[in-house]
Structures are given as structure tokens and as C-alpha cells.
N, C-alpha and C positions, 0 to 999 in steps of 0.2 A: 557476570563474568567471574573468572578465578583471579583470585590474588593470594601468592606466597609472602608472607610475612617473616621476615627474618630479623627475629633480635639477639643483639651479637651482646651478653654479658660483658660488665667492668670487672674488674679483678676480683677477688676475693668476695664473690656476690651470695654463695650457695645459703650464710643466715638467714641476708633479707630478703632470698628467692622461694626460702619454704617459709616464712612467714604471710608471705605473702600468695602463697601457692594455691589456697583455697578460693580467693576470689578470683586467680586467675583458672583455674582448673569450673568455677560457676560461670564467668562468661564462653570457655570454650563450650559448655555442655551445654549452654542457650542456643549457638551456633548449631549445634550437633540435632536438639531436638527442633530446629526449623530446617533441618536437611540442608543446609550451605557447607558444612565441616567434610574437608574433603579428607585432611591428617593435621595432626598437630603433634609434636614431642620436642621432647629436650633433647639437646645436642650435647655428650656429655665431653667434657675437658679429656678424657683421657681418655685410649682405645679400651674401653670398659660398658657392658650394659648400667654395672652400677658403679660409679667412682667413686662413690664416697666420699672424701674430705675434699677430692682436687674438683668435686662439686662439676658444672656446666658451662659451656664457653657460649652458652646460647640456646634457642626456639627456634622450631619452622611449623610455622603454622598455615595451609593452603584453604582457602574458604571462599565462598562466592558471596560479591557484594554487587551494588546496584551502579559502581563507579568507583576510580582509584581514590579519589577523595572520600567517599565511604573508608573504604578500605585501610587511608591513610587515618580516618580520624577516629576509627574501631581499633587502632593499633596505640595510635596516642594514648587513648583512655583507658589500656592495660594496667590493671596493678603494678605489674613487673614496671613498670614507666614510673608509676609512680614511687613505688619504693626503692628505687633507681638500682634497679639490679641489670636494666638494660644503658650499655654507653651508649649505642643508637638501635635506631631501628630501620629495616629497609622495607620497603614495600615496591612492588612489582607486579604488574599482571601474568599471570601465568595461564599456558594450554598446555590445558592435559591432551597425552598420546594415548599414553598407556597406562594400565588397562585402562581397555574401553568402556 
């Protein structure tokens, strides 16, 4: 099944969110190359492709797991988690519509 992963950045996170960026950008592309990675990107703080300094208000990541407790415990284990660049994180099951 799909789960949308939403982590909603703390304040002033954007140092220890590229610090951190590599290990997270290696577990999305493990996802990616087992075919579960539906989308994933940054949410950026300001109406901008790139913001620059005003950095990310957060992640949406949609990917298929085996159960929300997978799902919940593949989000926990995020670097972003660990290098506390996320204040939380939500996890939800999602169906996709569209496209088909």
C-alpha cells in the first residue's frame, strides 16, 4: 500500500537539512531502485523553486510499504529525524487517483 510521509521542518533547519541531505537523498534512492518511490521533494519555505537562505518548511515523500507501522518506522529512521531538522513527522496512507 502507499504512504505519504510528511515532515514538517523546525525553524531555521536548512544547515542541518544539507548536512544531512546525502544520507537522506541514499535511503530515498534504495526506495526508488525497489520500485516503491512514488515522489519525494522538498517543500520549500517560500513561493520559490529555489529559496535559498529562507531554506524548507518540510518533505513529502509517497512510497509503498508492507503496513503503516513499516511506513511509520522507515520515516522514524530518517536522517532528517535524526539530525532534527524535522519538528515531526506525519505518516498516512494514501491512494493514488491520478495518474493512473
Amino acid at each position: 500500500m502507499l504512504y505519504m510521509i510528511h515532515g514538517i521542518d523546525v525553524p531555521g533547519s536548512l544547515e542541518n537539512r544539507l548536512a544531512a541531505r546525502p544520507a537522506h537523498l541514499a535511503r530515498l534512492t534504495a526506495l526508488q531502485d525497489e520500485g516503491r518511490l512514488v515522489l519525494a521533494g522538498p517543500c520549500p519555505a517560500i513561493d520559490a523553486a529555489d529559496p535559498g537562505p529562507a531554506g524548507f518548511a518540510g518533505s513529502l515523500i509517497v512510497a509503498e510499504f508492507a503496513s503503516l507501522a513499516d511506513a511509520q518506522a522507515w520515516a522514524s529512521a530518517d536522517p532528517y529525524v535524526a539530525a532534527g531538522v524535522y519538528a515531526r513527522v506525519e505518516v498516512q496512507p494514501f491512494k493514488r487517483v491520478l495518474p493512473a
